[in-house]
Backbone as CSV, one residue per row, in Angstrom:
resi,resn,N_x,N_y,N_z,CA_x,CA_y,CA_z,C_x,C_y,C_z
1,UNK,25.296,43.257,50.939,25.317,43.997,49.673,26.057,45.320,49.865
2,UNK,26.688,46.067,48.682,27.130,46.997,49.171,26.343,48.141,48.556
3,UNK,26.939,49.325,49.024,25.928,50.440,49.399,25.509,50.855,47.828
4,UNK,24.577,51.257,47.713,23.232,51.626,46.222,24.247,53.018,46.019
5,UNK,25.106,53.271,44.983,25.656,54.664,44.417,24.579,55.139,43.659
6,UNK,23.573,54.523,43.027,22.512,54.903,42.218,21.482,55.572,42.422
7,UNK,20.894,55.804,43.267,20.187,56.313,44.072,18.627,55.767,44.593
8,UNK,17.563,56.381,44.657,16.677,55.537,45.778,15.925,55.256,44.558
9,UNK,15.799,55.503,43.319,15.047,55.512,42.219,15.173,54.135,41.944
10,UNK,16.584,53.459,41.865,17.033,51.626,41.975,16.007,51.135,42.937
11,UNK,16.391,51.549,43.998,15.586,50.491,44.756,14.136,50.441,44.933
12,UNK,13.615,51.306,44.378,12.186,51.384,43.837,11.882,50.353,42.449
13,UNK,13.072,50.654,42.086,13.048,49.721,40.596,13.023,48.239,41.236
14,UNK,14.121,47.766,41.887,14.490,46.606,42.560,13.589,45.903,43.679
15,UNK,13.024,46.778,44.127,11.934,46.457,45.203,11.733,44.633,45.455
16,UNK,11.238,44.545,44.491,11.010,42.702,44.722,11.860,41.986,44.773
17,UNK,12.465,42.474,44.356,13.836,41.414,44.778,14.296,41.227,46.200
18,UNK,14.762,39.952,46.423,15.244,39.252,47.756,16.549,39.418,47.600
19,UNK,17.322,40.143,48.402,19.065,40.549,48.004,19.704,39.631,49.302
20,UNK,19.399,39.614,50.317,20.004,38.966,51.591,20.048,37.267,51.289
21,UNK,20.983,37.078,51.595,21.059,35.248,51.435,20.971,34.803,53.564
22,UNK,20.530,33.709,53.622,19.844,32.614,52.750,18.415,33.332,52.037
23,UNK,18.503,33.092,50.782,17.098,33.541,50.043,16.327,32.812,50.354
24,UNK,15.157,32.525,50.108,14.103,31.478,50.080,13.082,31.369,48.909
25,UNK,13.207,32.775,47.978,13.081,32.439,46.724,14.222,32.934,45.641
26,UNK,14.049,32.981,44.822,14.438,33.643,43.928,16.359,33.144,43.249
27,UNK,16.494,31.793,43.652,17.468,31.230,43.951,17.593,30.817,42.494
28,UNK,19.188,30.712,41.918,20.243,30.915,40.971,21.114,29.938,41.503
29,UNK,21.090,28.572,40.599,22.161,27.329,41.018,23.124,27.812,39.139
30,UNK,24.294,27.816,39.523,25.351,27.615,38.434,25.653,26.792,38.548
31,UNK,25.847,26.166,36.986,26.356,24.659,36.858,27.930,24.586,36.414
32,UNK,29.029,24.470,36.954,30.663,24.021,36.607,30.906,23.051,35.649
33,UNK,30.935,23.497,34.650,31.886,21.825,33.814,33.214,21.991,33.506
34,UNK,33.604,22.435,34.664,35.252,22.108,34.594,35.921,23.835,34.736
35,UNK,35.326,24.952,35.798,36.198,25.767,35.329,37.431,26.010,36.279
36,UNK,38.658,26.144,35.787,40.067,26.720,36.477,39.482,27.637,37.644
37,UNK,40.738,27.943,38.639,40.031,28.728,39.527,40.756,29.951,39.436
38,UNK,41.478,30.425,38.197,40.935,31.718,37.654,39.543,32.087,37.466
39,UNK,38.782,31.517,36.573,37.253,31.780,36.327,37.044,31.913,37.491
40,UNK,37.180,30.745,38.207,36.500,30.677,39.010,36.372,31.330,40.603
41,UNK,37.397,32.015,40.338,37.669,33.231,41.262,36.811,34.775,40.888
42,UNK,37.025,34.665,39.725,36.628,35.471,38.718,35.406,35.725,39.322
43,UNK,34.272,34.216,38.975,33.004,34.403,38.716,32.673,34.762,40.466
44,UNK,33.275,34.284,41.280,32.788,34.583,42.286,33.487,35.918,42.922
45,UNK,34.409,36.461,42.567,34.211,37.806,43.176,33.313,38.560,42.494
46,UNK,32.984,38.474,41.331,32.016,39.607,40.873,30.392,38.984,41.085
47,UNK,29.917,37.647,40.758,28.922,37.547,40.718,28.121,36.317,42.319
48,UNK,29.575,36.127,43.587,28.436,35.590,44.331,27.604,36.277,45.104
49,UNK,27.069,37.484,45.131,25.751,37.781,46.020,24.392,37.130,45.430
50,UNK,24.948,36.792,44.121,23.623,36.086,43.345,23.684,34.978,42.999
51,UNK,24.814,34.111,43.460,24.519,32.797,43.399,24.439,31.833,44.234
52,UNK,23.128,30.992,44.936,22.521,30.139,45.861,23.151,28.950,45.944
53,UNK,23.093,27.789,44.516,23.857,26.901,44.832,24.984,26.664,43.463
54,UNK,25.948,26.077,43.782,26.636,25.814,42.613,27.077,24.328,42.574
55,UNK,26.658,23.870,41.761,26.243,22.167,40.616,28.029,22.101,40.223
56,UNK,28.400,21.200,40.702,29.563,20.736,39.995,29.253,19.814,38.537
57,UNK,28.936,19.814,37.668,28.093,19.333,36.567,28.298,18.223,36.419
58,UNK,27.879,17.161,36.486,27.696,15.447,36.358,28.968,14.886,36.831
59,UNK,29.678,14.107,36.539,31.107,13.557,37.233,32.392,14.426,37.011
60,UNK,32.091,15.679,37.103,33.073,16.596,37.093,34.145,16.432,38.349
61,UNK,33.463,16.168,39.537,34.089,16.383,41.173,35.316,15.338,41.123
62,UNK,35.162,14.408,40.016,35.720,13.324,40.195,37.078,13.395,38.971
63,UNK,37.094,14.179,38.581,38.044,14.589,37.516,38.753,15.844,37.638
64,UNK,38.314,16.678,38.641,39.272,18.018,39.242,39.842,17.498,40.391
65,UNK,41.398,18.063,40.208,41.985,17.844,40.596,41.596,18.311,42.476
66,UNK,42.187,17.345,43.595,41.249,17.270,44.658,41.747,18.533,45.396
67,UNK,42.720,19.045,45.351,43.154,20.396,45.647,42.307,21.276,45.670
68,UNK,42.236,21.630,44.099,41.305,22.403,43.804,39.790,22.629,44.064
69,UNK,39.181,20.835,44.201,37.972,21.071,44.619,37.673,21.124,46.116
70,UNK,39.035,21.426,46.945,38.561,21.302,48.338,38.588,23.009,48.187
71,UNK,39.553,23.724,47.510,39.094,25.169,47.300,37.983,25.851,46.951
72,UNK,37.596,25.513,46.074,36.014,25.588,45.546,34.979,25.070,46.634
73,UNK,35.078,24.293,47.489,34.286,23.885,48.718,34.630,24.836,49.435
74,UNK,35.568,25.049,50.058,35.457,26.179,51.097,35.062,27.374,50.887
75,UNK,35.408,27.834,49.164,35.249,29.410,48.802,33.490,29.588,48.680
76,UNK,32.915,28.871,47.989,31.755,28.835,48.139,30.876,28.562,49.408
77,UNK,31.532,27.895,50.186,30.771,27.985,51.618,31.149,29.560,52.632
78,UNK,32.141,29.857,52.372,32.780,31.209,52.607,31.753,32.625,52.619
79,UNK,30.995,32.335,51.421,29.988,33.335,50.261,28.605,32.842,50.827
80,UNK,28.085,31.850,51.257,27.111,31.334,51.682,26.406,30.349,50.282
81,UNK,27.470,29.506,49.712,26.816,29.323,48.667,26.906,27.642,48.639
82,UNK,25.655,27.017,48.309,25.538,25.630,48.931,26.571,24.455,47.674
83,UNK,27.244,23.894,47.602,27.974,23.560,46.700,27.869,22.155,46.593
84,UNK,27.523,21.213,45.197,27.204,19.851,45.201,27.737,19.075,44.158
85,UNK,27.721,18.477,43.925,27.986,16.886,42.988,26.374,17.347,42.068
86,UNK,26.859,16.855,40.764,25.707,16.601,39.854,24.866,15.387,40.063
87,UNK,23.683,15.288,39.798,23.091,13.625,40.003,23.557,12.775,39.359
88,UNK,23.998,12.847,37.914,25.123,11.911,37.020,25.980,11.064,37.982
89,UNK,26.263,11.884,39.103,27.548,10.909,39.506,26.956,10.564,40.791
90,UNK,26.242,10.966,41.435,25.175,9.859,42.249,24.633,8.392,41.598
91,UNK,23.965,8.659,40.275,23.730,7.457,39.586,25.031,6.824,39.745
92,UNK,26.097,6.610,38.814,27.002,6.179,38.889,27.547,5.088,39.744
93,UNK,27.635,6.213,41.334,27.602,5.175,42.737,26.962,4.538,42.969
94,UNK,25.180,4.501,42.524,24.308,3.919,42.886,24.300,2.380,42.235
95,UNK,24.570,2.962,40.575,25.025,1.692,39.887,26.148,0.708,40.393
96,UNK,26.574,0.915,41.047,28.061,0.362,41.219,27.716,-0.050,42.365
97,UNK,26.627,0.234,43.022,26.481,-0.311,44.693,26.982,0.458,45.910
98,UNK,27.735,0.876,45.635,28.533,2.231,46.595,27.834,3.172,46.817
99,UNK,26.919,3.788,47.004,26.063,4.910,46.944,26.304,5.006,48.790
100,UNK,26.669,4.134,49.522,27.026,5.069,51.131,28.798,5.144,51.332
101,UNK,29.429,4.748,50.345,30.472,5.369,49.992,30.490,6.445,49.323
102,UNK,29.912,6.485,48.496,29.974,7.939,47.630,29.034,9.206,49.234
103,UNK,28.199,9.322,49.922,28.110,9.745,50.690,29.134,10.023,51.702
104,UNK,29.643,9.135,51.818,30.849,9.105,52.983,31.675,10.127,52.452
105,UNK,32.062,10.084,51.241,33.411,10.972,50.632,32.552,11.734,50.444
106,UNK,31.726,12.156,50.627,31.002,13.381,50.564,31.021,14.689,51.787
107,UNK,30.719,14.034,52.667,30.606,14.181,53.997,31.847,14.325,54.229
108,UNK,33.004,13.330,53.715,34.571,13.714,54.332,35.117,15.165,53.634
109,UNK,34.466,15.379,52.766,34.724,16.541,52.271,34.342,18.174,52.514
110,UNK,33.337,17.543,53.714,32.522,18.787,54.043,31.329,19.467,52.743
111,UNK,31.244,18.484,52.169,30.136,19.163,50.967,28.533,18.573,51.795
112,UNK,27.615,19.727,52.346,26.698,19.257,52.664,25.133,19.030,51.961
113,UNK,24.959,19.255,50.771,23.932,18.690,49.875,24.389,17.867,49.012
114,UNK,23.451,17.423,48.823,23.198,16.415,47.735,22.235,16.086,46.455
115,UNK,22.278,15.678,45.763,20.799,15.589,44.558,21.313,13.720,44.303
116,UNK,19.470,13.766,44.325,19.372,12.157,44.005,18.644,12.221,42.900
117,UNK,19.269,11.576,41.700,18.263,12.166,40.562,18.083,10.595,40.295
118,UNK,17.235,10.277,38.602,17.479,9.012,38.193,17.385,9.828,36.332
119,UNK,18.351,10.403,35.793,18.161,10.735,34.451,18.781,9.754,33.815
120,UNK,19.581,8.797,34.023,20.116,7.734,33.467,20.040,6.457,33.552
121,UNK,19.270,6.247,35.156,19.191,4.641,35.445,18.142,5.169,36.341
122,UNK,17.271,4.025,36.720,15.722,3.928,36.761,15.951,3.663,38.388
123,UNK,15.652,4.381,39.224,15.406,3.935,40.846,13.792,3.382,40.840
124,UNK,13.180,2.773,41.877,11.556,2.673,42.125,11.869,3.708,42.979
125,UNK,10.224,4.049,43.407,9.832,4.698,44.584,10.261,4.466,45.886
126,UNK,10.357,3.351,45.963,10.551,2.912,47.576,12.354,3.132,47.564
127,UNK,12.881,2.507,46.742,14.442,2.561,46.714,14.503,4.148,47.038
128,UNK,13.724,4.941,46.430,14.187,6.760,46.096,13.708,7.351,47.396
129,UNK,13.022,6.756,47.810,12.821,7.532,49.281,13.471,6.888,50.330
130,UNK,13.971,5.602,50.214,15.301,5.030,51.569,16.340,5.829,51.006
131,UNK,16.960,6.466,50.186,18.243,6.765,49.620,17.836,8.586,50.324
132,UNK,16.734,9.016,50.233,16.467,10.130,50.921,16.342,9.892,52.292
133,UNK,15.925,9.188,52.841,15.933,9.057,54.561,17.241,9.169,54.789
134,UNK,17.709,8.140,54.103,19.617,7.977,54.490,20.056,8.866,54.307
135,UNK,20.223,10.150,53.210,21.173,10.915,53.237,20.479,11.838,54.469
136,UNK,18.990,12.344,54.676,18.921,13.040,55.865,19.458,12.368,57.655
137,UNK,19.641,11.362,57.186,19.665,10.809,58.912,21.224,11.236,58.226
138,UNK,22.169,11.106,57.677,23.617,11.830,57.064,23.875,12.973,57.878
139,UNK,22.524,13.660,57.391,22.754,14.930,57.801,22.938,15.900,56.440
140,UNK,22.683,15.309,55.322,22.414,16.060,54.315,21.378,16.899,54.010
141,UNK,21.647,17.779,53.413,20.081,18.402,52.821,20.229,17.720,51.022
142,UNK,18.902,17.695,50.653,18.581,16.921,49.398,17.567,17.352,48.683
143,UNK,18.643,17.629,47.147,17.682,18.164,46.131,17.897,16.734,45.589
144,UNK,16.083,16.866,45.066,16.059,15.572,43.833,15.842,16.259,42.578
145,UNK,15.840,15.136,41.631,15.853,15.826,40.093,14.595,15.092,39.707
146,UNK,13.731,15.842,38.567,12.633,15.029,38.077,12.756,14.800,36.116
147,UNK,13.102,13.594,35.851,12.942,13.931,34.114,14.327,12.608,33.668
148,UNK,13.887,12.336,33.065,15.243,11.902,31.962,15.814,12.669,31.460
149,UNK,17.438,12.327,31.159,18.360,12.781,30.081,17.971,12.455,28.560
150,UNK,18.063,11.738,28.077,17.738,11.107,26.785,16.823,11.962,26.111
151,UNK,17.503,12.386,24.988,16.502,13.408,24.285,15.336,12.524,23.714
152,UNK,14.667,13.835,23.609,12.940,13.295,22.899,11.940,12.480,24.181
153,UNK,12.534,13.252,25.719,12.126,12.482,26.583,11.316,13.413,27.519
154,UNK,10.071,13.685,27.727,9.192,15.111,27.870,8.608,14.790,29.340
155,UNK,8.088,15.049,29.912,7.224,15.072,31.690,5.907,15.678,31.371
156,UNK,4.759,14.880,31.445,3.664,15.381,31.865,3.102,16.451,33.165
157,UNK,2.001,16.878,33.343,2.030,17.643,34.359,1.885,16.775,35.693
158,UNK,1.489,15.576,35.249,0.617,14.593,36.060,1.972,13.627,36.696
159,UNK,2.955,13.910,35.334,4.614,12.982,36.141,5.080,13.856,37.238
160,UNK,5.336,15.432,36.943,6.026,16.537,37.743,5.288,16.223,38.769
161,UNK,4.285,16.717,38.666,3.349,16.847,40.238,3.123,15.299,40.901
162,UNK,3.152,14.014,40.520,3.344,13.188,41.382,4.590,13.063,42.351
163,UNK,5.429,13.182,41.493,6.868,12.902,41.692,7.011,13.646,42.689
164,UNK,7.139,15.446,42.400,7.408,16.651,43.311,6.667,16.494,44.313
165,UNK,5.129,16.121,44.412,5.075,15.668,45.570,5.216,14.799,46.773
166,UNK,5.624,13.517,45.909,6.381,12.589,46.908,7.490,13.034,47.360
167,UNK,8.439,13.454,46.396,9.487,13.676,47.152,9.389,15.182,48.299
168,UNK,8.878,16.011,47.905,8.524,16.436,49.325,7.831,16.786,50.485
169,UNK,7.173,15.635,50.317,6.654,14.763,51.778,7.896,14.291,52.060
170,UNK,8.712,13.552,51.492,10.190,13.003,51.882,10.859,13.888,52.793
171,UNK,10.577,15.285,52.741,11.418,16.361,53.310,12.514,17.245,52.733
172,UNK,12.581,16.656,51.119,13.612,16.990,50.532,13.616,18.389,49.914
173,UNK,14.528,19.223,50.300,14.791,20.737,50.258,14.232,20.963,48.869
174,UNK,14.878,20.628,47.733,14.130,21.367,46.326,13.936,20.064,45.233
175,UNK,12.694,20.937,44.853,12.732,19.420,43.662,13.466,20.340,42.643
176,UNK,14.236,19.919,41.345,14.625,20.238,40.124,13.787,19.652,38.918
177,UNK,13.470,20.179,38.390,12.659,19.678,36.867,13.750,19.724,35.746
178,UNK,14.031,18.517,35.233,15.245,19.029,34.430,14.982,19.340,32.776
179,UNK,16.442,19.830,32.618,16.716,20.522,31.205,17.994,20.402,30.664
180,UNK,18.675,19.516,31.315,20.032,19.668,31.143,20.740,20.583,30.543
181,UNK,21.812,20.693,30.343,22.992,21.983,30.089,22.395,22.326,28.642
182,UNK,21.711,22.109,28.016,21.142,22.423,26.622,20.187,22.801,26.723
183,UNK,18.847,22.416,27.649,17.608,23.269,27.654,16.701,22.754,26.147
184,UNK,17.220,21.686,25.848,16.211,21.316,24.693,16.367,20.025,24.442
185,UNK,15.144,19.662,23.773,14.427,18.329,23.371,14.441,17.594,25.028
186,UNK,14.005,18.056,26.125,13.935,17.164,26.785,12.946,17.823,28.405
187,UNK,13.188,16.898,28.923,11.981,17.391,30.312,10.569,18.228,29.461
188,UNK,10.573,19.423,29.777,9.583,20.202,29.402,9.777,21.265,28.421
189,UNK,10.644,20.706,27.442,11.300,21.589,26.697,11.377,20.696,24.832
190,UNK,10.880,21.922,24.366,10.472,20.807,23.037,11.958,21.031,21.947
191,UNK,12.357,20.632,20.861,13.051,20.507,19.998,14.009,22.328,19.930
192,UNK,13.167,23.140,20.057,13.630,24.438,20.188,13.714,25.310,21.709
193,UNK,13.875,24.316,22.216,13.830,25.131,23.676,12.696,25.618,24.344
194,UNK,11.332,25.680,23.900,10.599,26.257,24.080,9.684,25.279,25.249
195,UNK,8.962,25.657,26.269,7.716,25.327,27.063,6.623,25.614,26.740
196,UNK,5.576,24.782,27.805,4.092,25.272,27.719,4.184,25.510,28.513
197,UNK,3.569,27.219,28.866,3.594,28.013,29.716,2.058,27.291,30.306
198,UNK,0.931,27.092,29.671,0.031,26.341,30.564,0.094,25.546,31.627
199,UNK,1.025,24.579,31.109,1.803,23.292,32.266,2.603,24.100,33.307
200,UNK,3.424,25.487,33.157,3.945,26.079,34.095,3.096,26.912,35.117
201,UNK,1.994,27.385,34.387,0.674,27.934,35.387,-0.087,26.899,36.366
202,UNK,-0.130,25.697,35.731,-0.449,24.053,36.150,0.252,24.378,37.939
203,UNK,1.439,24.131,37.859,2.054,23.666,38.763,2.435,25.051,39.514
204,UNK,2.215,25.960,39.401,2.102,26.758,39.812,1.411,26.979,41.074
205,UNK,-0.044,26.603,40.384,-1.077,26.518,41.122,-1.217,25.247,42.332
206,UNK,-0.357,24.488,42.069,-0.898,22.919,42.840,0.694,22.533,43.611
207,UNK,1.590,23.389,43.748,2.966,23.064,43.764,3.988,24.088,45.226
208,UNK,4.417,24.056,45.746,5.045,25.242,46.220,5.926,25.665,45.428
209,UNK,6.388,26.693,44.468,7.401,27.074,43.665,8.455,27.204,44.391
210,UNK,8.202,27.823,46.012,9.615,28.003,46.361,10.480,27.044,46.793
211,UNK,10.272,25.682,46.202,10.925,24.450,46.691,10.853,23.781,45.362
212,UNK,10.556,24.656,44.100,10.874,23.739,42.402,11.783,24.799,42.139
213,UNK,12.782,24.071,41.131,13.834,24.581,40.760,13.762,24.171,39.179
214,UNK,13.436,24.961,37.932,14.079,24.736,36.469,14.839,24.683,36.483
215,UNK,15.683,23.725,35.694,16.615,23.991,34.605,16.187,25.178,33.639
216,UNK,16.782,25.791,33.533,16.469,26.782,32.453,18.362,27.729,32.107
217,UNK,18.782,26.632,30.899,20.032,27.638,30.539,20.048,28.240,29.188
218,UNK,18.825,28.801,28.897,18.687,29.309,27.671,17.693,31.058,28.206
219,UNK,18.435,31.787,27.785,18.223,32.795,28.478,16.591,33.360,28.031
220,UNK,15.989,33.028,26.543,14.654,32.887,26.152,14.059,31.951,27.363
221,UNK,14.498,30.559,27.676,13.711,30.443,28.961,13.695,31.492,30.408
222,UNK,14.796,32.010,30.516,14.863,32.701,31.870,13.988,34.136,31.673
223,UNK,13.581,34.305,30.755,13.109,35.825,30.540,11.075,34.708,30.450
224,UNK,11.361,33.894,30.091,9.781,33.431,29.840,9.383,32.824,31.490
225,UNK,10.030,32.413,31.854,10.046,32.374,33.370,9.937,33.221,33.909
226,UNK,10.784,34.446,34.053,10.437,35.382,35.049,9.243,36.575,34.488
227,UNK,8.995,36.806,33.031,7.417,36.824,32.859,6.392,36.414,33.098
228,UNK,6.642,34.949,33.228,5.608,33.975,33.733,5.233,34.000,35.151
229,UNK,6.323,33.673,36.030,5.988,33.707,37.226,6.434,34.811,38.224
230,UNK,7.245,35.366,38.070,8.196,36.621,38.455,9.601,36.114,38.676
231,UNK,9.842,37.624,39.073,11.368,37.619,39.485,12.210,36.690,40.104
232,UNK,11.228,35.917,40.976,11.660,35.226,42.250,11.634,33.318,42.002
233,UNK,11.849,33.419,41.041,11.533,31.929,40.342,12.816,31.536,40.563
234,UNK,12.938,30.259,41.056,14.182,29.428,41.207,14.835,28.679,39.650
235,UNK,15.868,29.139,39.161,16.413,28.551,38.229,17.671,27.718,37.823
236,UNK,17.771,27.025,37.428,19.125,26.238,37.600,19.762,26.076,36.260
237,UNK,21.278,25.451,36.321,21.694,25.048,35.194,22.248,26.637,34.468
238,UNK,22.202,27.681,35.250,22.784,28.889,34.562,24.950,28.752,34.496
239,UNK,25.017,29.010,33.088,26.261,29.305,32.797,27.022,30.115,33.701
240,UNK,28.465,30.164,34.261,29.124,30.990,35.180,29.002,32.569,34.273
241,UNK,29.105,32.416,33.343,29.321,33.704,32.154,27.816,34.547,32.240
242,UNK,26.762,33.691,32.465,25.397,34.242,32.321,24.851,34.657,34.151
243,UNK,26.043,34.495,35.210,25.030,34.970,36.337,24.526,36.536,35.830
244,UNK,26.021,37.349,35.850,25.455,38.484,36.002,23.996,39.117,34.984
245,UNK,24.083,38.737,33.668,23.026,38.855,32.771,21.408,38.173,33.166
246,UNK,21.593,37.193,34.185,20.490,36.446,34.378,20.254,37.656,35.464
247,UNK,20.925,37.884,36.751,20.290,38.770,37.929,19.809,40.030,37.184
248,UNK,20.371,41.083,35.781,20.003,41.801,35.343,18.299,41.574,34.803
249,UNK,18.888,40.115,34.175,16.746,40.377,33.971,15.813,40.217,35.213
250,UNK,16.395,39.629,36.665,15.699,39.175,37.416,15.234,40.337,38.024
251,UNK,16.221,41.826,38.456,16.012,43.240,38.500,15.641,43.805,37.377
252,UNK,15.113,43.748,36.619,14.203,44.369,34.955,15.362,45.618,35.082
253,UNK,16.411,45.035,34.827,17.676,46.382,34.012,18.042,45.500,32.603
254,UNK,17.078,44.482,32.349,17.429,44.578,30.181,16.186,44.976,29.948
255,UNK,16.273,44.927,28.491,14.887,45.003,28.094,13.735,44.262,27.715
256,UNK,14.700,43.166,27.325,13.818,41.880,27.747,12.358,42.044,29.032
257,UNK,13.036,42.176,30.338,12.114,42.238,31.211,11.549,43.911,31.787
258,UNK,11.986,44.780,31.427,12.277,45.619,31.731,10.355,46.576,31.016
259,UNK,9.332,46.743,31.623,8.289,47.417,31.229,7.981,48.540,32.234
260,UNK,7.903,49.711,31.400,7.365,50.743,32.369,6.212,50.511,32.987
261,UNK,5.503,50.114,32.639,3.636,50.204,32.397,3.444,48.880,33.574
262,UNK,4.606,48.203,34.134,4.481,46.666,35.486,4.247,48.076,36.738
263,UNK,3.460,47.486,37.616,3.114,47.990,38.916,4.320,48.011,39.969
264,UNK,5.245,47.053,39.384,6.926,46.741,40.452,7.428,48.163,40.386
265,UNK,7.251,48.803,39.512,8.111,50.014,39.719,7.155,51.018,40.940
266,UNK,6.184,50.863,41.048,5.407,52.059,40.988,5.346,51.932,42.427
């Protein structure tokens, strides 16, 4: 990080926050659907000290041009920033039977995570945890996803917490609860974007947070999140345009999060 011009009064303000990467909480995945590497130079000189992993968004990897995405692989590993394929296009391979080809070109690429989701086509249990052994004996690290795509399609507390816990007993680095790039009508998110913060206290309690990851790209979720649980809540699916505004609420510099009367300052 570079040096505080602000003075020691910030970092009294900032206190909770985890600034050194590798973080272990408080982790910020941006999702890519397609940007030039103007932006995308852009977004990462100004905003990677705050971004953990970056989501190439569903079969995007496979439609940028391969130049470019071997640039974006290196620049982000450069920054310390873990860089992946969407689960969309895992399904895909999986459908098609290729799923240790699609690994292979993975691996030839030097991209070392992965997400095994099923928002479009239905894995069992047993299939979803050989497809996790395999990519770790790979040598991958592996986020899974929990939820359907298909709107009007919701997760109990009793689906999250089975699921999240199988899969990590599996060993697998983060679970994701999804929300896709809209953040509504779907996973845990009703017609207006909105959650039950009950179900988020739920899993709270029975869950390790620092290994669940929201979707949350609606910035009313990211401010109800980091009210809810704090600063240090893992969120995903954030817009390249919204890092810097998201780390502002995660340091209470809007007003959104921002209360004199919280003990963080004091």
């Amino acid at each position: 990080m570079e040096r505080n011009i602000w003075g020691n009064w910030l970092q009294v303000h900032t206190k909770h926050r985890q600034f050194e990467k590798p973080r272990s909480t408080g982790l910020t995945m941006v999702m890519d659907k397609g940007l030039g590497m103007r932006a995308f130079d852009d977004l990462i000189e100004i905003a990677h000290p705050y971004i953990d992993f970056y989501k190439l968004g569903f079969g995007t990897a496979a439609v940028t041009p391969l130049r470019l995405l071997r640039e974006k692989i290196e620049r982000t590993e450069r920054e310390h920033i873990h860089i992946y394929p969407g689960g969309t296009f895992f399904e895909i391979a999986h459908h098609h039977r290729c799923a240790d080809q699609y690994f292979q070109a993975l691996r030839d690429q030097g991209i070392q995570w992965i997400e095994i989701s099923e928002g479009t086509i239905s894995i069992s249990p047993r299939e979803k945890r050989d497809l996790i052994r395999k990519a770790h004996k790979l040598g991958f690290s592996v986020i899974t996803e929990i939820g359907k795509k298909e709107s009007g399609t919701f997760l109990t507390m009793e689906e999250i917490h089975s699921q999240a816990t199988s899969d990590l007993e599996e060993g697998v680095q983060f679970v994701i609860i999804e929300g896709r790039e809209s953040g509504i009508d779907v996973g845990i998110y009703d017609e207006n974007g909105k959650f039950d913060s009950s179900l988020i206290r739920d899993l709270a309690n029975s869950l390790p947070l620092n290994r669940i990851m929201f979707e949350a790209p609606l910035k009313k979720q990211q401010i109800q999140y980091i009210q809810l649980i704090g600063n240090e809540v893992n969120l995903g699916n954030i817009a390249p345009t919204e890092v810097i505004a998201l780390e502002a609420l995660r340091q209470h510099l809007r007003s959104d999060t921002f209360n004199p009367n919280m003990e963080v300052y004091r």
